[in-house]
C-alpha positions in Angstrom: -44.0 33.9 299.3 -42.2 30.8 301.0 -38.6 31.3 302.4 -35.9 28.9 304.4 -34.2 30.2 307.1 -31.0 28.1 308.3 -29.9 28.2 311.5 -25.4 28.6 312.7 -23.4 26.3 314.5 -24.3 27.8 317.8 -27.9 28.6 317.0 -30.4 26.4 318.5 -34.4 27.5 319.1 -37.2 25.9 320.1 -40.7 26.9 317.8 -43.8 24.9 318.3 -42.4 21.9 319.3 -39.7 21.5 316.9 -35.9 22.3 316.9 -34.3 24.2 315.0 -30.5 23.8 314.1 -27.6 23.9 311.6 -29.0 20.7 310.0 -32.3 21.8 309.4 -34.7 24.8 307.9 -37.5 26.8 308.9 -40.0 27.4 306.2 -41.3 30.9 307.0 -44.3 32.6 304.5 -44.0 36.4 304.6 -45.1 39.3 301.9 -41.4 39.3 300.9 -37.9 38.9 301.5 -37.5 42.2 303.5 -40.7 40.9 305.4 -39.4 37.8 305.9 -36.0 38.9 306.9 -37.3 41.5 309.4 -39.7 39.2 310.8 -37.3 36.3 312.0 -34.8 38.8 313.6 -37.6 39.5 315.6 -38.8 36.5 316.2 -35.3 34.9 316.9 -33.5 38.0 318.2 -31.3 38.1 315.6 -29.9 34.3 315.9 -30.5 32.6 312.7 -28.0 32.3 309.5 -29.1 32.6 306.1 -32.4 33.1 303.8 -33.7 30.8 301.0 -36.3 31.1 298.5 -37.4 28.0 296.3 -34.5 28.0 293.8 -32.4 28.3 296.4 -34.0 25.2 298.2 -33.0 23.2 294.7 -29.6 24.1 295.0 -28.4 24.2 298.4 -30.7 22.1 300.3 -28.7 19.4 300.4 -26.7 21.0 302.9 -29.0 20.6 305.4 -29.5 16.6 306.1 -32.7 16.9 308.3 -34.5 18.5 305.5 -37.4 21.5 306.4 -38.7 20.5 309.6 -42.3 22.7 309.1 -42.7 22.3 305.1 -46.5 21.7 305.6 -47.0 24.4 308.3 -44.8 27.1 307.7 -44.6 29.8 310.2 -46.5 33.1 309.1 -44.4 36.1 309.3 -47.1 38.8 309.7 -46.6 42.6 309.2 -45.4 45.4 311.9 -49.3 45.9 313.3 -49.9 42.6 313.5 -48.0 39.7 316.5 -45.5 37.9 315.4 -45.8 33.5 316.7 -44.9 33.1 320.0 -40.9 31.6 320.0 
């Protein structure tokens, strides 16, 4: 399943080559939500905002002017036996 995270005012990253900030989304793919979820805290110690799935997107996307920065590569959120992307 596809998810969005959004980032906070102070949160800021760096993942393969792109930033990452309040105006913008990472599109993650992940089993589920709770995969998802538990996967970018690890990946981002804990510094991201909020979670969005595709209806979501249709609704409050427009809250985030630079769009989804990765929407044709989305990172793969992978399970607890497996390595997570490097940050």
């Amino acid at each position: 399943m596809r998810f969005y995270i959004s980032f906070g005012q102070a949160h800021t990253h760096s993942i393969d080559g792109q930033t990452y900030d309040k105006d913008c989304l990472l599109a993650i793919e992940a089993k589920d939500e709770l995969q998802a979820r538990l996967g970018v805290n690890k990946m981002l110690n804990g510094k991201w905002c909020g979670i969005y799935n595709e209806m979501d997107l249709e609704r409050h996307g427009h809250y985030f002017p630079h769009g989804v920065r990765n929407m044709d590569r989305p990172v793969q959120i992978f399970t607890d036996d497996q390595q997570l992307p490097p940050r």
